[in-house]
C-alpha positions, 0 to 999 in steps of 0.5 A, spaced: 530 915 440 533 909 442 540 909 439 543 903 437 551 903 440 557 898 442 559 899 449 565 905 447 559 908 444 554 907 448 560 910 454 561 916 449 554 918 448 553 919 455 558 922 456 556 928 452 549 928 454 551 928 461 557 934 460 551 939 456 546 938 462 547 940 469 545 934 473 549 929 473 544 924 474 539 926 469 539 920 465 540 915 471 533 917 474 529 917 468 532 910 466 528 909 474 522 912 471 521 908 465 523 901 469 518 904 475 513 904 470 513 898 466 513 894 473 507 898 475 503 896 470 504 889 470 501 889 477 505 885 481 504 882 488 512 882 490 518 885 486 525 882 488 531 887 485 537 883 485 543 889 483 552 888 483 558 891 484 559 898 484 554 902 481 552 896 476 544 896 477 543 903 481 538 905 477 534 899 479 534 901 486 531 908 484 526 904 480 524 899 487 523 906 491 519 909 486 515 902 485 515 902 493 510 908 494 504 904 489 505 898 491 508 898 498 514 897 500 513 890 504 512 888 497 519 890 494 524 887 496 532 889 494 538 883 494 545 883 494 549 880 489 555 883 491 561 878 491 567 879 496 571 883 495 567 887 490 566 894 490 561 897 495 558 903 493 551 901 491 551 898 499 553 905 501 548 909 496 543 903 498 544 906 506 544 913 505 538 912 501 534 908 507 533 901 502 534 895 507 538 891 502 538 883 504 544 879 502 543 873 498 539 868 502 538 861 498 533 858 503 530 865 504 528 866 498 525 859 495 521 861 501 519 867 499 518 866 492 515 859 493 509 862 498 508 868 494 502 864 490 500 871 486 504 875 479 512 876 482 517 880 478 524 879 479 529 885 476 535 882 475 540 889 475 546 885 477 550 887 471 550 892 466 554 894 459 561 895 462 561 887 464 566 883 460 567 876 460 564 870 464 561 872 472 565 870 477 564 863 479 561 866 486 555 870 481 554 865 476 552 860 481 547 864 484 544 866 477 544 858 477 540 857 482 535 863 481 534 860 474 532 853 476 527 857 481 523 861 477 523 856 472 519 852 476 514 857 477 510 860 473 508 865 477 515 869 476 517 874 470 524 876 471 526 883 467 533 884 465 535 891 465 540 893 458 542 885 458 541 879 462 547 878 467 552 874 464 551 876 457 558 880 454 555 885 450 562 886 447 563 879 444 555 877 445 557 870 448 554 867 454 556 864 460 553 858 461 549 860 467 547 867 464 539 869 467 534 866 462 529 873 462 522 874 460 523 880 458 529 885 457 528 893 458 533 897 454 535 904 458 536 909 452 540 905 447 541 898 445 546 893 444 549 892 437 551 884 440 543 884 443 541 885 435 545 879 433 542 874 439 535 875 438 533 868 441 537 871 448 533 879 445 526 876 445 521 880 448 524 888 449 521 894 453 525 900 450 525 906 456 526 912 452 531 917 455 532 923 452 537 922 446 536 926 440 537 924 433 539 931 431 545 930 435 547 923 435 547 925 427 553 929 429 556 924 431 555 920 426 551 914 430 546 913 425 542 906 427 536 906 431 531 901 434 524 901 431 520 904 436 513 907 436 516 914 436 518 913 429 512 910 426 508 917 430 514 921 427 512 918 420 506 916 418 501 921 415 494 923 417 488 921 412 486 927 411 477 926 411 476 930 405 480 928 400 478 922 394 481 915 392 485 919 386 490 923 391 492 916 395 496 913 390 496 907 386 500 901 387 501 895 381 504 889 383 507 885 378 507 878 380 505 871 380 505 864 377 502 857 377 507 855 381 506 861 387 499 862 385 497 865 392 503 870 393 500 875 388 493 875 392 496 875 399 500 881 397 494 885 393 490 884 400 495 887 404 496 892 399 488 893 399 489 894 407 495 899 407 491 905 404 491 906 397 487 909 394 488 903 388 491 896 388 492 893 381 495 887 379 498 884 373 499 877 373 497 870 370 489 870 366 488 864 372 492 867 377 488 873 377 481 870 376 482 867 384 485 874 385 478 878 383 473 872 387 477 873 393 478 880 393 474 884 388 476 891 391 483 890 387 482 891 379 487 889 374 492 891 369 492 887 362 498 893 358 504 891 356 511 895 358 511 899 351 506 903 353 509 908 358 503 911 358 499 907 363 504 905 368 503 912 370 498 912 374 502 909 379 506 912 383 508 905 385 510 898 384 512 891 387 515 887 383 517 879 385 512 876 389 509 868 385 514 870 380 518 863 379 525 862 375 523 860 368 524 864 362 517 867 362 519 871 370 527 872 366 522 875 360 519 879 364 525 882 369 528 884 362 522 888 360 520 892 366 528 894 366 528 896 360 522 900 361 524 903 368 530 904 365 528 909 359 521 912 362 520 918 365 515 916 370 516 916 377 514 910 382 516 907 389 519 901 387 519 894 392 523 888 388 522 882 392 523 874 391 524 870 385 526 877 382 532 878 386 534 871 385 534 873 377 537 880 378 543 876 381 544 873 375 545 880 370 551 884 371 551 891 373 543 890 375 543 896 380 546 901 375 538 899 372 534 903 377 532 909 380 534 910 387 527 910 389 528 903 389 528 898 396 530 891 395 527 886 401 531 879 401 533 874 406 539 872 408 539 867 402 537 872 397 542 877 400 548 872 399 546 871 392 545 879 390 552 881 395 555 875 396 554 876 403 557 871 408 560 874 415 553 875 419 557 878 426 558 883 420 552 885 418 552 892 420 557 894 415 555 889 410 548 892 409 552 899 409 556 898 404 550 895 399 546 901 399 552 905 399 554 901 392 547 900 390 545 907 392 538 904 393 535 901 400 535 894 403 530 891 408 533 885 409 529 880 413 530 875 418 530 874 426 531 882 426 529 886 420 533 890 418 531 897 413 537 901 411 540 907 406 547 909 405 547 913 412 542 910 416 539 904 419 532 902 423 532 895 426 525 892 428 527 887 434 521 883 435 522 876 432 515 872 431 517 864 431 510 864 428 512 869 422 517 863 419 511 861 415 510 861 407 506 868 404 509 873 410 514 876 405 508 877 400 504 880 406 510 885 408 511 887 400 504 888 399 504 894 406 510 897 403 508 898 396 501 900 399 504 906 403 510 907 398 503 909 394 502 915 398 504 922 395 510 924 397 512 918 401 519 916 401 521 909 400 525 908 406 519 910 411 513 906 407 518 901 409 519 903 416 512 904 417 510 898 413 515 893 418 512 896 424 504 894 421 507 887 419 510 886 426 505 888 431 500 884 426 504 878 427 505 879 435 496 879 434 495 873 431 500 869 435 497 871 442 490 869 438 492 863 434 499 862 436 506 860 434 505 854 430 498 854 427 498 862 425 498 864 418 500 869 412 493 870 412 491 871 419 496 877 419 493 880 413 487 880 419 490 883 424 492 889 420 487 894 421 486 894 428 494 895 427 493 902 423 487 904 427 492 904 433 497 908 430 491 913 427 488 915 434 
């Protein structure tokens, strides 16, 4: 599990692991391992540790002996950063440990990284969690200088482990000649702050430490990152004897004249997720285009009245290609008033214009089931909440789904998926997802494993995020950020799932 923790916490949880085992530097060598690891699977043909004052950056110099023995320890480099009367004990470690260690050489090191021609990796492990503050003037301009460097070759990739140097992880400010990493490589727990900057948080590599949610639970540390381990924890086997019937059915209501391709993007994603049945129950003209396009989907002409019929699905989406007119409003009212009084059961996904309508009713969410999951944005969330404090976003979301005792995933940079007590967060931001029809993509996955039997509506949400995201990072390497679209996530789907199915 990667927790997700202030600074204090992050101190706190360590603490308490270390306190139960007998060795010392348990977490600090597995840290190393991970970091070894992810280095070495890049290939690089040189690797430059630069590392700080007192022990800000050990776990990097464990890191650079163990990726000396695969790749030769000519090829591996450790620089000091360390200031003037700063604390030495790395150097002192650094010696007892045989690591030659090289002090900060401007002419020495544009020389060496400008002759290197092949795949370089800098690790910046200069500064960890319990800096505060700008760099000291001395070490912002070595960082400065490192940056005009390495971004005038392209053959560098600079890592950063926990934070970038010069990124305060108590206020999330930024000194001004912060390190511009590539990629982030979080040890064990993240940063509440990292998830509130997602520009600086781009691209993480999540090293699994040992922490257990069982008991992080006991102290109340209920926030985590998405992580591949969750989706393996979560998402159920096909078993191969089984027919259609007893993998659920989804309904989706939705669709307008004036949306008309929200409804199809969304049944297409459904269709992909693992239903056995995708129906739909929209506009005549909407639903033609939808049957030419997608003809595995079927659709639902009753009305709210007839309970009976709405029983075969076990769940339901609600919103996408609705407008705001009187018609969508008529139809809100109509299945609050059906799911207000049915004794059926379903999983519930309520997005878009049906939020923006909701927003208007009074006491709404007295109106349903708890097995219900709202999926605004920011702004529809500011309708439904009156949300304005964005650095406050933690306990905003908490306090919404305490009020409402249903689950919010609320969308943006960072997703955020939530219930009254815990909170997974999907920190992978995709520029090329800001694009019209992705939430429709992303309510028809979540309907689609909502469907499944015995799915809780919080882990098909989980589960359906993680596809969304990774299909979105596969159709940008393919088509790229400005170009890509809704649909061309939709491709990408199976080879996502088949990834997570071996």
């Amino acid at each position: 599990m990667i927790p997700i923790l202030s600074p204090k916490e992050i101190k706190r949880v360590e603490k308490k692991y270390l306190i139960k085992s007998n060795n010392k530097s348990i977490l600090q060598h597995r840290a190393a391992r991970g970091i070894s690891q992810l280095i070495i699977e890049k290939n690089p043909s040189a690797v430059f540790i630069f590392f700080g004052p007192g022990m800000n950056g050990r776990d990097g110099l464990i890191a650079g002996k163990l990726i000396q023995k695969e790749i030769g320890s000519e090829n591996v480099q450790f620089v000091s950063c360390i200031e003037k009367n700063s604390s030495n004990k790395n150097l002192i470690f650094s010696k007892n440990e045989n690591i030659n260690v090289k002090e900060f050489d401007k002419k020495l090191l544009t020389k060496e990284i400008k002759e290197n021609k092949d795949n370089i990796i800098i690790l910046d492990a200069i500064i960890g969690i319990s800096s505060r503050g700008n760099l000291k003037p001395e070490l912002s301009l070595k960082i400065k200088f490192l940056n005009s460097l390495c971004k005038k070759n392209d053959k560098v990739t600079i890592f950063s482990l926990d934070i970038p140097t010069g990124f305060d992880p108590e206020s999330g400010l930024k000194d001004k000649n912060t390190f511009i990493s590539d990629e982030i490589i979080i040890l064990g727990s993240q940063l509440k702050k990292s998830i509130l900057n997602p520009e600086t948080f781009k691209k993480i590599n999540y090293v699994d430490i040992g922490f257990k949610r069982s008991e992080l639970k006991k102290q109340n540390f209920n926030f985590e990152a998405l992580t591949p381990n969750i989706i393996e924890e979560k998402f159920p086997k096909r078993p191969e004897t089984l027919y259609k019937n007893k993998f659920g059915s989804h309904l989706i209501i939705g669709g307008s004249n004036k949306y008309p391709g929200a409804a199809l993007l969304c049944s297409k994603s459904s269709n992909m997720s693992g239903t056995g049945h995708t129906a739909v129950l929209t506009e005549g003209s909407i639903a033609k285009k939808i049957i030419e396009k997608s003809p595995e989907i079927t659709l639902f002409t009753s009305s709210f009245s007839e309970e009976k019929y709405f029983k075969r699905f076990s769940s339901i989406s609600l919103g996408v290609g609705l407008s705001q007119d009187e018609k969508s409003k008529e139809i809100i009212n109509s299945f609050l008033n059906y799911i207000n009084n049915t004794k059926n059961r379903h999983n519930i996904v309520i997005d878009a214009d049906a939020l923006n309508i909701l927003s208007e009713i009074k006491y709404w969410w007295e109106k349903l089931p708890s097995t219900t999951i709202l999926t605004p944005h920011l702004g529809e969330f500011n309708k439904i909440y009156k949300f304005k404090d964005y650095e406050d976003i933690f306990k905003k979301i908490l306090n919404f789904t305490k009020k409402t005792n249903m689950c919010l995933l609320l969308k943006g940079p960072s997703t955020f998926i939530a219930n009254g007590k815990e909170m997974v967060i999907n920190t992978s931001p995709n520029g090329g997802m800001s694009k019209p029809g992705m939430g429709d993509v992303l309510t028809g996955l979540i309907g689609g494993i909502a469907s499944y039997p015995k799915m809780k509506i919080k882990d098909a949400a989980i589960i359906a995020t993680y596809i969304h995201s990774n299909s979105g990072k596969l159709s940008r390497d393919c088509k790229g950020s400005t170009s890509m679209t809704a649909s061309d996530v939709i491709s990408f789907i199976p080879q996502v799932f088949k990834s997570i199915e071996i």
